[in-house]
C-alpha positions in Angstrom: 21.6 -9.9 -9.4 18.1 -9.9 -7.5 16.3 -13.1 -8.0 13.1 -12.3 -9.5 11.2 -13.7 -6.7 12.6 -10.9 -4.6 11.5 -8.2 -7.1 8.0 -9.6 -7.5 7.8 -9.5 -3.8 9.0 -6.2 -2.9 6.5 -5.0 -5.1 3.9 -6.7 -2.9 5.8 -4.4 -0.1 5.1 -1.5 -2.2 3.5 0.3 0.1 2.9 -2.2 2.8 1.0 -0.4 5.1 -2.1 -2.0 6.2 -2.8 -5.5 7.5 -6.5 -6.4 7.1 -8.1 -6.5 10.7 -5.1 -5.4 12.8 -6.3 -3.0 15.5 -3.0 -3.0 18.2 -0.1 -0.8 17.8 3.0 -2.6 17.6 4.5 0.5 19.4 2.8 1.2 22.9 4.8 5.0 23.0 1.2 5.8 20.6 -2.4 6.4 21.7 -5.3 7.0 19.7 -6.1 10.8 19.2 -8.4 13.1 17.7 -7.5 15.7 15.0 -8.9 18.4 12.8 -7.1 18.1 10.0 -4.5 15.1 8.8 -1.3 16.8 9.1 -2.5 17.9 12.6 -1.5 14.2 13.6 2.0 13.7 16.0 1.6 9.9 13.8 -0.6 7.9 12.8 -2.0 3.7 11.6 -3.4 2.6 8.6 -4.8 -0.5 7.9 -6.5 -1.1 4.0 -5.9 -3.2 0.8 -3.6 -2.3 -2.5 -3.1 -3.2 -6.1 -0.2 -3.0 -8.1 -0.5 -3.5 -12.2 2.4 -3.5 -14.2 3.6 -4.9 -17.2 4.9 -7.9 -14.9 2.6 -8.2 -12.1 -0.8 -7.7 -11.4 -2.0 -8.6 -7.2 -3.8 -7.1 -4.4 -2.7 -7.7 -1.2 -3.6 -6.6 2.9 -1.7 -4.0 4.0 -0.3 -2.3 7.4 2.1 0.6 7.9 2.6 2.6 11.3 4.1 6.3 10.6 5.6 7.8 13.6 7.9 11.1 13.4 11.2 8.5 14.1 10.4 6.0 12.4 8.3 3.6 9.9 6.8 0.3 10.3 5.2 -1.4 7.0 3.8 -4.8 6.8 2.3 -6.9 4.4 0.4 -10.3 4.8 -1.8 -12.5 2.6 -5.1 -12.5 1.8 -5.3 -15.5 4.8 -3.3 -13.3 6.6 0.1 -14.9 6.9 2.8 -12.3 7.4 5.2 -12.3 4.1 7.5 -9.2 5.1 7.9 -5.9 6.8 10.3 -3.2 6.7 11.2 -1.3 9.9 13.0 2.2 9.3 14.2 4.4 11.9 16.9 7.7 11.2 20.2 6.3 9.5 18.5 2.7 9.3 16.2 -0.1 7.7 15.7 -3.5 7.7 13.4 -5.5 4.8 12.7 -9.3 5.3 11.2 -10.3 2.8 11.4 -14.0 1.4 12.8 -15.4 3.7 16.1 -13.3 3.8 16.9 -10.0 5.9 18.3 -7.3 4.2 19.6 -3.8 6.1 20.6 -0.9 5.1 20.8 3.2 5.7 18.3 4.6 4.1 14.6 2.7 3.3 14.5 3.9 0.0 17.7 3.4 -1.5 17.3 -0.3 0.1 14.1 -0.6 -1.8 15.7 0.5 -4.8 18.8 -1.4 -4.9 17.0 -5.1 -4.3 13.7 -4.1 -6.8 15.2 -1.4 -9.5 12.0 0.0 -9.1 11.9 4.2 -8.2 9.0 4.2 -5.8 8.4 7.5 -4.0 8.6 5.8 -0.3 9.2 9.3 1.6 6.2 11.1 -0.4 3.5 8.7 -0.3 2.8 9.4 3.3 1.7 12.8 2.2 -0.4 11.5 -0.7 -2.3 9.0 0.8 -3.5 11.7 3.4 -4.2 14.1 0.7 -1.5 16.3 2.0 -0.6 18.5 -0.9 2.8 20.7 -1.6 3.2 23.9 -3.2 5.2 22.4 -6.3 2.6 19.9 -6.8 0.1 20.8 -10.2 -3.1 20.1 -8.4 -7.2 20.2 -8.9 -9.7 20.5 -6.2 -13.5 19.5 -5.4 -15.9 22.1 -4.3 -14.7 21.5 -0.3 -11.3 22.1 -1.6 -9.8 18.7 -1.4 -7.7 17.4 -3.8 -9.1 16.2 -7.0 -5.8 15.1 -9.2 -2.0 16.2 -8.1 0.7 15.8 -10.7 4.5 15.5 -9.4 6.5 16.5 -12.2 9.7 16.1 -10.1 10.7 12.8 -11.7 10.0 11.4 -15.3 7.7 9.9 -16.5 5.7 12.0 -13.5 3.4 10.9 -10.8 -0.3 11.5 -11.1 -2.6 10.4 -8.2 -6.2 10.8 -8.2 -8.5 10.8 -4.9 -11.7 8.8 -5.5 -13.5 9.4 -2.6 -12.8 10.9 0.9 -14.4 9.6 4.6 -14.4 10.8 7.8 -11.6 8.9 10.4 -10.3 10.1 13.3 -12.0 13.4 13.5 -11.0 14.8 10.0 -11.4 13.3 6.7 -9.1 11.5 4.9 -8.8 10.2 1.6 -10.8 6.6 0.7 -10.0 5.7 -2.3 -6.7 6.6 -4.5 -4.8 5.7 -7.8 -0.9 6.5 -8.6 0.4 6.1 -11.8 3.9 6.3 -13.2 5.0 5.0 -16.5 3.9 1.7 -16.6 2.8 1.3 -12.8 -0.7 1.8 -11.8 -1.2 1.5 -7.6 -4.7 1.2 -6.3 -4.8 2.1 -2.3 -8.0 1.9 -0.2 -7.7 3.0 3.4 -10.4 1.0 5.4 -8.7 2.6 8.9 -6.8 5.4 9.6 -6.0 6.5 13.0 -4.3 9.7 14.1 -2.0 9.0 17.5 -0.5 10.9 20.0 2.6 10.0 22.2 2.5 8.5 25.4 3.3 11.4 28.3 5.6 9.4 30.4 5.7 10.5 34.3 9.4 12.3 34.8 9.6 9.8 37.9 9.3 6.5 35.7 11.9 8.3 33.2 14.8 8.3 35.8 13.8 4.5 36.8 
């Protein structure tokens, strides 16, 4: 049985993405880029603020997350900005420290799941936080076609998200201000930076050094 500690905190890591202030990629293979639209972007950083309510818990926290094709790299820190615990995910692997203890596993999700219980949709929220909509989705729009309210009636109770807000960032505009609920969860993200990358053209010469 998970100590209760370590659920309270891995829903701090729910979604872990920005840490308020940090402006250096922690992978130097990524350069800052331009794009016209958000899915245009090889990868991309964010850096913002959530807030989870549930029957349990109610916090806001800074958050970090780096989203590159291979891999993930989340991170969550204080309000004083004190690193608590990352996850790092890569194909067939992840690692979560969180409270002092280092847990790894195959798959990010299921890692997540089996230490918090909790069914948080860690491979779709990329796509929701960018306003990236899929076909199965029940969705509204604005008058510029943007996403209103999208419902994921995959799972049940569903997922409903609502986009309060957009701003322009990195060339395109992105989402400012969303809410996801499920059930009894209610998540508030605000994206304060987001920056489309590109990867680093290494010369063929340096490659066979």
């Amino acid at each position: 049985m998970i100590h209760r500690s370590t659920t309270s905190l891995w829903l701090w890591l729910i979604w872990a993405i920005f840490v308020s202030g940090c402006s250096s990629l922690t992978d130097k293979n990524w350069v800052a880029t331009t794009v016209a639209n958000p899915q245009d972007a090889n990868a991309w950083e964010l850096q913002g603020k959530l807030a989870v309510i549930s029957p349990e818990e109610k916090f806001s926290t800074n958050l970090y997350w780096l989203h590159t094709p291979e891999s993930d790299q989340l991170k969550l820190t204080t309000m004083l900005g004190t690193s608590v615990m990352s996850l790092s995910s890569r194909a067939g692997y992840a690692k979560l420290e969180v409270d002092g203890q280092t847990y790894e596993g195959d798959d990010p999700q299921a890692l997540l799941n089996r230490l918090s219980n909790w069914q948080f949709p860690l491979t779709k929220l990329p796509e929701w936080i960018l306003g990236i909509v899929a076909d199965d989705y029940q969705v509204s729009r604005d008058i510029n076609h943007r996403p209103l309210q999208l419902t994921d009636s995959s799972v049940f109770p569903p997922w409903r998200i609502q986009y309060q807000g957009w701003q322009a960032q990195s060339g395109t505009m992105v989402p400012r201000l969303l809410r996801l609920e499920r059930g009894g969860l209610k998540l508030k993200i605000q994206l304060n930076q987001w920056q489309a990358l590109t990867s680093v053209q290494v010369p063929m010469d340096n490659k066979r050094s």
